[in-house]
Structure formats: structure tokens, C-alpha cells
N, C-alpha and C positions, 0 to 999 in steps of 0.2 A: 346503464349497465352497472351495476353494483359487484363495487369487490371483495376479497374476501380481507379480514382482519388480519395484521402480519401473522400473529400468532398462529396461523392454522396453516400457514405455508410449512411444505418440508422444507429444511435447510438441508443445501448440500453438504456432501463433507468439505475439509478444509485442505487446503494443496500446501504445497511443502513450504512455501512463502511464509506462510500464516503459524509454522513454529515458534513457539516461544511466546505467543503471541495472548495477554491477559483475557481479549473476549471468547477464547475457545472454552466450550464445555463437550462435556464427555456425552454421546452419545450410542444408542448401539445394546442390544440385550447381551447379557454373561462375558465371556471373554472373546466375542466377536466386536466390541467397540471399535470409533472411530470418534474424530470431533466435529464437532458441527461451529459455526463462528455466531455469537447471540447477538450481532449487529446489523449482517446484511443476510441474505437467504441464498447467495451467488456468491459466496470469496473469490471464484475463479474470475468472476466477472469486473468487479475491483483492479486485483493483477493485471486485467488486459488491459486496460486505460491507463496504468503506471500502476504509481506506488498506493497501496493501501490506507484510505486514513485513520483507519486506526491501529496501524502497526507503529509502535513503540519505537523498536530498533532500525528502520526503514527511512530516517530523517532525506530529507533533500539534501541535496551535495550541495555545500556555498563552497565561492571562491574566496579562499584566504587572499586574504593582501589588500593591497588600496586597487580601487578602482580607477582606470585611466581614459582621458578624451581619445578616442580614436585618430583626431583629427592631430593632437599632439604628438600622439602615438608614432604615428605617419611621419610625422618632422622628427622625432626623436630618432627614427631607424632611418632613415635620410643622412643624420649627419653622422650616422655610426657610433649612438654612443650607447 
């Protein structure tokens, strides 16, 4: 089965996620435009598995702070301190 070249796939347009976001280009004739995303052909479908990778502004959330052994953790709230 042979498929087809990305290039020839429609791209959908782009969900409200995907603002701001450097891979959008302008698609769409006259002043009926919308965006399309130049990396995947499905933005929507990205968003549903999490976060986008190529969204910019979209970083993982880290835990600030030191990291602690559970098992310490456990004895530390034990003695109430």
C-alpha cells in the first residue's frame, strides 16, 4: 500500500491551544483565512495525548524544590516535624 507524501495531505486548521505558536501559517483564500500548523496535519490530535511538542510556551510543569525519599518522608511526618 503506498502513501501519500506529507505535503499533499490537507492540514487542519489549528485549535485555540496552538496560539502564539511559531509553526502556524496563514491559510485560507481572501479574508476568509484560518491557520494551519507546518509540522503535524492533526494539531487537534497532539492536544489530545497532552501537551504539543512543538508548542513554545506549553513547558512541562517541574517540581521546584529538593526532592525527597518517600520512605524518609514517612519518618519525618511520623515524628511531626
Amino acid at each position: 500500500m503506498a502513501t501519500k507524501p506529507v505535503s499533499t495531505y490537507e492540514h487542519e486548521p489549528c485549535i485555540d491551544k496552538c496560539e502564539g505558536c511559531p509553526q502556524q501559517r496563514v491559510a485560507g483564500p481572501g479574508d476568509t483565512h484560518w491557520y494551519t500548523c507546518t509540522v503535524f496535519v492533526s494539531p487537534k490530535a497532539k492536544w489530545r495525548a497532552g501537551n504539543c511538542p512543538m508548542a513554545p510556551r506549553a513547558a512541562k510543569e517541574t517540581t521546584k524544590g529538593k526532592a525527597q525519599n518517600p520512605l524518609k518522608a514517612s519518618k519525618k511526618k511520623l515524628r511531626g516535624k
